[in-house]
N, C-alpha and C positions, 0 to 999 in steps of 0.2 A: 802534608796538608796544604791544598793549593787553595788560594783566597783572589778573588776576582774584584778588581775595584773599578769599578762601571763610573764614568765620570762624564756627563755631559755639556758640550762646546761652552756654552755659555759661562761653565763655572770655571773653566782655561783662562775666558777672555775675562773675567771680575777678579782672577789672581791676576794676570799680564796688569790689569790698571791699577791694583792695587801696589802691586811692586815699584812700577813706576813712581804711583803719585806718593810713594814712601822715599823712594829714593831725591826726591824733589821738594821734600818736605823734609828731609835729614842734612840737606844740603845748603836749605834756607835755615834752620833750625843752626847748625852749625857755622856757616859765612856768614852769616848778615848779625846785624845787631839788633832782633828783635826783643821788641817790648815782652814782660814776663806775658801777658794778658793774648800778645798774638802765637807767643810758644804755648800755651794753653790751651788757644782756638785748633792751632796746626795737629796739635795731638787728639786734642776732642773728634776732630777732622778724619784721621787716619782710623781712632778707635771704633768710630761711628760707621766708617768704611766696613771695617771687618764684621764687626758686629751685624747689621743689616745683612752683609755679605753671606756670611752662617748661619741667619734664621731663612732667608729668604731659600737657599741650599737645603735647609733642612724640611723647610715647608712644601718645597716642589719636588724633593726627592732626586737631587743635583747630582748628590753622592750615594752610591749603594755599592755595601761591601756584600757580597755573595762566598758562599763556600760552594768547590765544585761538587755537584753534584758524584754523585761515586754510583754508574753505571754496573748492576752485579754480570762479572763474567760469566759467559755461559761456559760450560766444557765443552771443550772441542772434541766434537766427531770422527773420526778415523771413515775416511771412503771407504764402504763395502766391498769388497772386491769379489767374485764368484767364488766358488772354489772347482777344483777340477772334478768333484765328484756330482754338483749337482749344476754345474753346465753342459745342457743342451745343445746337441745339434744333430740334425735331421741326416738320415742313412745320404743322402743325395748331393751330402760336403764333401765326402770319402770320394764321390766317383769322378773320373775326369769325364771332359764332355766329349763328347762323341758316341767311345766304343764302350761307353760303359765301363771300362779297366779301372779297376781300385787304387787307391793310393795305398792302403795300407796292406802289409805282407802278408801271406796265406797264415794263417794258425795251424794247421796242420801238415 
């Protein structure tokens, strides 16, 4: 079962920002001595990110997962090939050119 995840530019570049401004906001959250109320904002911040992030994705159809199509095989054909009993050819292949002399040996 092969599964196709169709992802267009846009929704690359709103994870690339989002990771970012996560890793810069985990960093402030961590080193600095923020107030409980701006840890509160930074997190509302990030959730708000994503959240928008996902409806917006869902709304313009950002992500589509697809199953492959499964094309039915046709059966393979075998080339015809003549057969020796109903391939044609004209009395005038037998003779060399000139003298008329046959290529193939007398029958009797």
């Amino acid at each position: 079962m092969h599964i196709h995840l169709r992802v267009k530019r846009w929704v690359i570049w709103w994870i690339y920002v989002g990771v970012i401004c996560g890793a810069i906001a985990a960093v402030n959250l961590l080193g600095h001595n923020l107030t409980h109320a701006q840890d509160r904002l930074l997190i509302l911040l990030g959730l708000a990110h994503w959240l928008l992030g996902g409806i917006v994705c869902w709304a313009f159809d950002g992500v589509k997962v697809e199953q492959r199509k499964a094309t039915p095989r046709q059966p393979v054909q075998k080339p015809v090939r003549p057969t020796y009993s109903t391939e044609h050819h004209p009395a005038s292949d037998f003779l060399l050119p000139g003298r008329r002399r046959s290529l193939l040996p007398w029958k009797h």
